[in-house]
N, C-alpha and C positions, 0 to 999 in steps of 0.2 A: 310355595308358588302363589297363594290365596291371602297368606299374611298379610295381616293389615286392611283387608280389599273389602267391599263388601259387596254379595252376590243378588242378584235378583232372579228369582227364576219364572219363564214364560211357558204357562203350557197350552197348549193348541189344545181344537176339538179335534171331534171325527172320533166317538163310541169306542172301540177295537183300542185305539190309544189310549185311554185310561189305562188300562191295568200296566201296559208300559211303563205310565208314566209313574206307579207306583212302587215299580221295582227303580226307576230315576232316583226317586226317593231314597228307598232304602239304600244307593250306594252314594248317593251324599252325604245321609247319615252316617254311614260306615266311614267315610272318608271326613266327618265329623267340619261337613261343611251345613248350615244353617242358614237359608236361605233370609235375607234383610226385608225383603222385598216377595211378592208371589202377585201374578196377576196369570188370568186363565181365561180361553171362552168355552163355549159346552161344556165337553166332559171334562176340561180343564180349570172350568169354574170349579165344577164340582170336588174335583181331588186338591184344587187349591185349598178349598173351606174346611177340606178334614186335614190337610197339610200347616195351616194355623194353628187349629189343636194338637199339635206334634203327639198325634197318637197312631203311628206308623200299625202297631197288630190290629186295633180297627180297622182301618182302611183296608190291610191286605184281605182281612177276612169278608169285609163288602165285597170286595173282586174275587177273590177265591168262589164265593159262594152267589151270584150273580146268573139269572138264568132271565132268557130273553124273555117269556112274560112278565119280568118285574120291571123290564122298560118297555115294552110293546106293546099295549091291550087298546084293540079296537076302538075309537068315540063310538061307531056304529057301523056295523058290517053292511048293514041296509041303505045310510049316505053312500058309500063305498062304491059298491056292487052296482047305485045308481046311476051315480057322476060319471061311472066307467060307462056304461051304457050310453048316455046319453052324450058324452063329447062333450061337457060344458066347459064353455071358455068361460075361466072360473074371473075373470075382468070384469064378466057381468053377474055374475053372482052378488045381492047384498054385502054391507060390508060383515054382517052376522055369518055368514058362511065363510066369508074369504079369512076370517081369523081362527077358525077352526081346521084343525087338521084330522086326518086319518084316525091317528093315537093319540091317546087322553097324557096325563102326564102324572098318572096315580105312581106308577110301580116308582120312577124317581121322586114324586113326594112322601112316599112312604122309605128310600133307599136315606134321604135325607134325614128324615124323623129317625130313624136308625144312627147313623152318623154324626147327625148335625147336634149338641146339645142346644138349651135354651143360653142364650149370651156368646153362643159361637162365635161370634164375629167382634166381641167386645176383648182382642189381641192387640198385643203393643204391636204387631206386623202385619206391616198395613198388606192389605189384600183386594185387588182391583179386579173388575169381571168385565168385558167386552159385553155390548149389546146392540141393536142391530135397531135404530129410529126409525119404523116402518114408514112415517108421514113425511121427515125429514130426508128418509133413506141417506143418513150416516150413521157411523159405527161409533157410540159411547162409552169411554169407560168410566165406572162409577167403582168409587171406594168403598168395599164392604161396610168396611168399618165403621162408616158414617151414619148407618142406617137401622132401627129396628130388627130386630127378629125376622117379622112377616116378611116386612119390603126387603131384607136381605136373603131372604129367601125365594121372593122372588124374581128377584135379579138373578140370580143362580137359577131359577127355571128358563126365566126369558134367555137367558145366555147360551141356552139348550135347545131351544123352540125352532126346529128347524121348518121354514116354512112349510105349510100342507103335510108335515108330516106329524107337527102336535100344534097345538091349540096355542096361538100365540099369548104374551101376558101383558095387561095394563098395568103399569105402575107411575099413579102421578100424571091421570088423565093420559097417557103417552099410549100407545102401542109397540112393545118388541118382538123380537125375533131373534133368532141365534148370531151372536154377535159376529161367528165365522164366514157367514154367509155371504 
């Protein structure tokens, strides 16, 4: 049916989908299709970038073994607890507050450091990440591929960065946000 053809595969965000999307995975493998193409936002960044390194028992054992403090840990209980209190229309907050969210984005840079080797992104399949131009307020997508280590890594956070809920990411003087958003 696929003969000849060549596939590109799209994954969406929204947290809960990942592990879905890693069992997608495994029955494309089985069905010994090989995606040409992978472009992802969020959590579909993410399983995109371990989907290039076509090393399927990694990944399932990230998802297997995935407990909400490893993506959830408070910036500070005490902003929190305030901003509640107080009702701030967070329009007039600094722009220093307005890029800060709730949750820091340790447990997915450590989920990544896990996952991600050095040269990750150095695939002959090319690998695109949605990202969200907070100043522009349009949706970017950038070629892994094209980028360093660090900044390909943090496109793959920015990809993730849902607003006020983590800490948005500058890459290239720019401010993002989750590409889905």
């Amino acid at each position: 049916m696929l003969e000849g053809k060549k596939v590109g595969l799209v994954l969406c965000g929204w947290g809960g989908k990942g592990a879905y999307q890693i069992g997608v995975w495994k029955a494309l493998k089985e069905a010994g299709i090989k995606p040409a193409a992978i472009s992802g936002t969020s959590v579909g960044a993410l399983n995109g970038a371990m989907m290039i390194l076509d090393d399927y028992a990694a990944a399932e054992h990230i998802w297997q073994n995935i407990k909400t403090d490893d993506v959830l840990s408070l910036n500070s209980p005490a902003l929190v607890s305030r901003l509640a209190r107080l009702h701030i229309d967070v329009a007039r907050l600094p722009l220093f507050l307005r890029t800060k969210g709730f949750f820091n984005q340790k447990g997915l840079i450590a989920m990544m450091d896990r996952a991600l080797p050095a040269g990750f992104a150095e695939t002959p399949i090319p690998f695109y990440a949605a990202l969200h131009d907070k100043e522009a307020n349009e949706v970017e997508y950038k070629r892994v591929n094209d980028y360093d280590d660090e900044t390909a890594r943090n496109i793959i956070l920015a990809s993730a960065a849902l607003p006020g809920i983590f800490d948005d990411i500058e890459i290239d003087e720019k401010i993002y946000t989750d590409g889905g958003w």
